[in-house]
N, C-alpha and C positions, 0 to 999 in steps of 0.2 A: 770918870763919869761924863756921858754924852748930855749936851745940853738938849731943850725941848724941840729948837731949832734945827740941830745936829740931827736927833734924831728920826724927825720929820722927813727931812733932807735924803738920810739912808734911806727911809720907808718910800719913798717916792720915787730913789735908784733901785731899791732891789724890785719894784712892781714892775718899772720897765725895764729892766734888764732880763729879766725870769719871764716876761708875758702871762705871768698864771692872772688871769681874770679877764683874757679875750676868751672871744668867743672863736670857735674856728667853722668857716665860710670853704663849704667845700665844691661846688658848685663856682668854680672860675674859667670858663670861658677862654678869656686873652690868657690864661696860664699854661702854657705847652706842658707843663707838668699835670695841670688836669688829666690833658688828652690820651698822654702819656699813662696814666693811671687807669682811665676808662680800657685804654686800648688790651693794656695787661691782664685787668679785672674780668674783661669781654672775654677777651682772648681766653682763660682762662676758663671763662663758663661755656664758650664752645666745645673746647675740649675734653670737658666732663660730659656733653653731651655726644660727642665723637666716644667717648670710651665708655660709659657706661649703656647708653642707648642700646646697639645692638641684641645684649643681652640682659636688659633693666627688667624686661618683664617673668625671663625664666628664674633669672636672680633676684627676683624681688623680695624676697624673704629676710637672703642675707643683709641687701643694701637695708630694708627697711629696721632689721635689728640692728646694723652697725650704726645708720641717724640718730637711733634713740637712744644706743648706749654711749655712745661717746656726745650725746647732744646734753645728758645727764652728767658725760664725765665733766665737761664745760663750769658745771656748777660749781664748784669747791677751786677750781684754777680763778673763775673768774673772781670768786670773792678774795682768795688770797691777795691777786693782781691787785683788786681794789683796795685792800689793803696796804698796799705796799706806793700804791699809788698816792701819798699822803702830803708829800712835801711837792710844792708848787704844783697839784695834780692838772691832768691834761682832761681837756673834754671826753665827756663819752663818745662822739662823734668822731673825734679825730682817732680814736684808739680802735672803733668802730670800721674804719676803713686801715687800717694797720693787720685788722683782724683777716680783712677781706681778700688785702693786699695776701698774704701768705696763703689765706686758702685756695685763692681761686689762682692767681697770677703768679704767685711764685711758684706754686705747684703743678701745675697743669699747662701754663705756658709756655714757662722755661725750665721747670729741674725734669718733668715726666721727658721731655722729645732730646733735650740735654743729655740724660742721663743715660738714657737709649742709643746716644750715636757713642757714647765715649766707653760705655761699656762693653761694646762694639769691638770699639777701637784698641780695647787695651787684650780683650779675648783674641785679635787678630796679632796682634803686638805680642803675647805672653803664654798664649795658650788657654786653654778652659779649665784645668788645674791652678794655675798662678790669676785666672781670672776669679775664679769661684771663691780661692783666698783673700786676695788684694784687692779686686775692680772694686768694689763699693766705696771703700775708703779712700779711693784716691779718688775718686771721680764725685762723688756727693758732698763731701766739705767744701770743694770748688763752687759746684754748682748751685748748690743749694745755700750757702750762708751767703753768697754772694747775689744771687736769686731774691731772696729774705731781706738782705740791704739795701738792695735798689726801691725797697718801699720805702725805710727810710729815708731817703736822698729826695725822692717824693714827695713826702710831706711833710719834708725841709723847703720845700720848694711852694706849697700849698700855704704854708703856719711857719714862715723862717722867722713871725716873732713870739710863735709857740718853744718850737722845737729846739732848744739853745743848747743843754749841755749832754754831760753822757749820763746825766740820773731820767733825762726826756730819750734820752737812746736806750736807754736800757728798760724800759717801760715800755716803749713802743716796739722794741725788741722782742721782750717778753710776749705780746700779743701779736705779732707779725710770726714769732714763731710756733704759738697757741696754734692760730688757724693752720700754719701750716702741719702742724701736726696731728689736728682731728679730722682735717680733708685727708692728710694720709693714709691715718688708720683707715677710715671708711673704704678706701684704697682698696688696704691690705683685705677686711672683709671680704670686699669684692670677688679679689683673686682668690682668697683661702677658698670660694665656694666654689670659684673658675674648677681651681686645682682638685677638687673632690667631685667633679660634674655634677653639682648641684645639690649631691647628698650630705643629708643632714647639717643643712644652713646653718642653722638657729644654734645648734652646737658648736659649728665653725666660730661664727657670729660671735658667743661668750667667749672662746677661749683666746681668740685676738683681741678681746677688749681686756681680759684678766692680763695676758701677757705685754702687750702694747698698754696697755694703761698704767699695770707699775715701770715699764722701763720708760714710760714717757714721763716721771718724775723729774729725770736727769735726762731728758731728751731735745727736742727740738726750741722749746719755750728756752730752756738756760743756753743752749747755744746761741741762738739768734738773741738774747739777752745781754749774754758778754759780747758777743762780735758787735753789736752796735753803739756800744759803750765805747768800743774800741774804735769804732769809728769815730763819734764825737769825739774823742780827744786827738783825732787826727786831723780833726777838723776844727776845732776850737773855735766855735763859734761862739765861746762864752769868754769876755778878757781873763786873761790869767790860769785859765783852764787847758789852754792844746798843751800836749803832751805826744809827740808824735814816738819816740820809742815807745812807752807803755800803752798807746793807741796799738800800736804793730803786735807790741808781745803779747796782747791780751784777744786781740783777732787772730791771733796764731793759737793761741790757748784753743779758745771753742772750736777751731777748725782743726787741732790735735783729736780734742775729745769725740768730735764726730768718728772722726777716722777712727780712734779707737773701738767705740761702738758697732763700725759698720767693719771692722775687719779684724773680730773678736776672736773668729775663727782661725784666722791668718797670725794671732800674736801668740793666739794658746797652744797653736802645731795641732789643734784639734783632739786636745787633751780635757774632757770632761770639766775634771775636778778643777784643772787650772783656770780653765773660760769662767769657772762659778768667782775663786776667789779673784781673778781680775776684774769681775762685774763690777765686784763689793766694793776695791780697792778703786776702781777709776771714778767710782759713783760717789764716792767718798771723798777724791782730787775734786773732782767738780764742783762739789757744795762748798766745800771750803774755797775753792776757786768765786764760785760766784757771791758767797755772801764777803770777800775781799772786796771784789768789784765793786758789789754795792756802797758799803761803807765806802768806799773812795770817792766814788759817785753820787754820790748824793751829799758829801760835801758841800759845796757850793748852795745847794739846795739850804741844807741847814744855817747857813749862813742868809742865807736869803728870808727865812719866814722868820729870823732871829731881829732882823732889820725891820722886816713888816709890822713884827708885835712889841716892840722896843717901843714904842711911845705909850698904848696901850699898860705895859709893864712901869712906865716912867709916869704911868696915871693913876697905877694904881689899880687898874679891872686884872690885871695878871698878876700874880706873884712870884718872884725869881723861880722857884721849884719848877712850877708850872711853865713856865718860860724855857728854861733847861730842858724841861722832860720832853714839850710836842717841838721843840727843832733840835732836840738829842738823838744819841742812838736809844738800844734797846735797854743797855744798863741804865740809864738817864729815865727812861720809864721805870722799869725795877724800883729804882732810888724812889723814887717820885709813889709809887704805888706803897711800898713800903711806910713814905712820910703820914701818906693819909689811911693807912690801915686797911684800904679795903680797894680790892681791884676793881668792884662796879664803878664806883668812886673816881676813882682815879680813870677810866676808862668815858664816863661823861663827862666826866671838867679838860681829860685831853681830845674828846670830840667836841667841847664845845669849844674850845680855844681854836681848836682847825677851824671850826665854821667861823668864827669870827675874822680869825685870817685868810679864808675865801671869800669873804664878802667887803673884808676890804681891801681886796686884791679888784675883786667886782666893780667895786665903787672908784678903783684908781687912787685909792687912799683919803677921798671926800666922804661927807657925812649925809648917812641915807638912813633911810628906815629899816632899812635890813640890816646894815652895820649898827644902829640903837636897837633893836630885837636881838641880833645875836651875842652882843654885848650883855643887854640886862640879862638875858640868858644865862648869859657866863656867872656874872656879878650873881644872879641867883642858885645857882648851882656849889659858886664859891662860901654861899652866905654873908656875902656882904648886903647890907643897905644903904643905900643913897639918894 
């Protein structure tokens, strides 16, 4: 049993070690990684206007339906995200330009002109049979997760006392690869309408978001997911955390899974039935792939909000259940929902315990008025008096 001291002590290492309760300043000047960012982001928004301008206004139907449906696909990714964004969560701002980083820079900057010279190269190299099978996959897991990465390395560079482990890679992953995959679809929109010279947009329009929106379940967000997970641990910026084999195998993983994706054609010999049940079966490697990752990854994390609410717990506003449940996994909730009979229940006393460990993450572990509001919060919701 940690004394009160002791556990102060943790609560005051894991705030600075984790950085959850700065703010991120994105706006830095003397920081070549700003410039670096702006340049990609720029870069990137010229190129949408190099490639859709031309014919923005004959295509404007398509483009206009592809904004809205995939601008609505956004909604249910984003809440998940938030979701999942629980333990030591990063600012909206800083995942805000993770978003942007994939839409506009990773995709239009470097993977569109990238993917154009190498798919090139490999049709000049292979032929247009061996091309039309293979180029995608050999040439977009390269380009593209690697593309996807260099935003995190960014605002590593921007928040290096945000960005620490691979549960903040894998998060910022997640949404570096979001964006880059709803500026893609809009993409594909585009061209499906190129490719039918302009007849019946609107029906193009839906059948690319029906199709690109369920394969974007297991698509671009979990690869750039696990591949930047897999970075942080190659980088270990968190003590006790690098892991550089399983950094490698697990960057290797998402960049398998692309390749499979994109060279679906190329593994099934262009056999119908087989491309359906390889869909099933890789989509199925992948989840269980990424929800490993996760649990691994967010390790540290757990450890982290465990040390923050530990005095709290040692005072009494928490009680061990609850403690377990919001820096547990998902069984850990389960157990916990189960104790108190009722999922609403259980669901506000583990969102009021986060907010209390946001606000004294906020407060640097000092005593504010937002930390006594979110606490008698708690204390109220728990039904204690005091």
């Amino acid at each position: 049993m940690t004394t009160t001291t002791e556990a102060k002590t943790a609560q005051l290492a894991a705030i600075e070690e984790s950085g959850w309760g700065r703010s991120f300043q994105f706006v830095q000047p003397r920081n070549l990684a700003f410039w670096v960012y702006l340049l990609g982001v720029g870069g990137g928004a010229l190129g949408i206007v190099r490639y859709f301008g031309p014919g923005a206004h004959f295509y404007s139907p398509a483009l206009t339906g592809g904004v809205l449906l995939f601008g609505l696909y956004l909604v249910p990714w984003l809440l998940l995200l938030r979701h999942q964004n629980r333990y030591t969560a990063q600012p909206a701002s800083l995942l805000a330009a993770a978003f942007f980083w994939g839409g506009l820079a990773a995709t239009f900057w470097i993977a569109l002109p990238a993917n154009t010279a190498l798919l090139e190269i490999w049709t000049k190299l292979g032929g247009t049979a061996f091309a039309a099978d293979w180029a995608a996959g050999l040439t977009a897991p390269i380009n593209e997760e690697f593309a996807k990465a260099l935003g995190l390395v960014l605002l590593i560079g921007l928040a290096p006392r945000l960005v620490r482990g691979a549960y903040d890679g894998f998060i910022i992953g997640a949404f570096i690869g979001l964006g880059f995959q709803v500026f893609e679809d809009v993409l594909y929109v585009y061209n499906g309408a190129a490719q039918t010279f302009g007849t019946g947009q609107i029906v193009t329009s839906l059948q690319i978001f029906l199709v690109r929106g369920v394969a974007g379940i297991v698509s671009h967000a979990l690869f750039s997911a696990i591949f930047c997970a897999g970075l942080m641990w190659v980088l270990g910026r968190t003590p006790g955390e690098r892991n550089v084999p399983r950094g490698i195998l697990t960057m290797l993983a998402a960049m398998v899974f692309h390749f499979a994706w994109d060279d679906m054609a190329g593994l099934s010999g262009g056999i119908g039935a087989l491309a359906v049940v390889l869909l099933f079966v890789i989509a199925l490697v992948e989840l269980v792939t990424l929800f490993y990752v996760l649990r691994h990854a967010a390790r540290q994390e757990r450890v982290w909000i465990r040390q923050l609410l530990q005095p709290e717990a040692d005072a009494g506003v928490i009680d061990p259940a609850l403690l377990d449940a919001v820096s547990g996994l998902r069984g850990d909730r389960k157990a916990f929902r189960r104790l108190v009979h009722s999922r609403r229940r259980s669901r506000h006393l583990l969102d009021a315990a986060a907010d209390l460990a946001r606000e004294l993450a906020r407060a640097q572990g000092l005593e504010t008025n937002e930390v006594a509001h979110a606490r008698a919060e708690l204390l109220r919701l728990r039904g204690v008096v005091r």
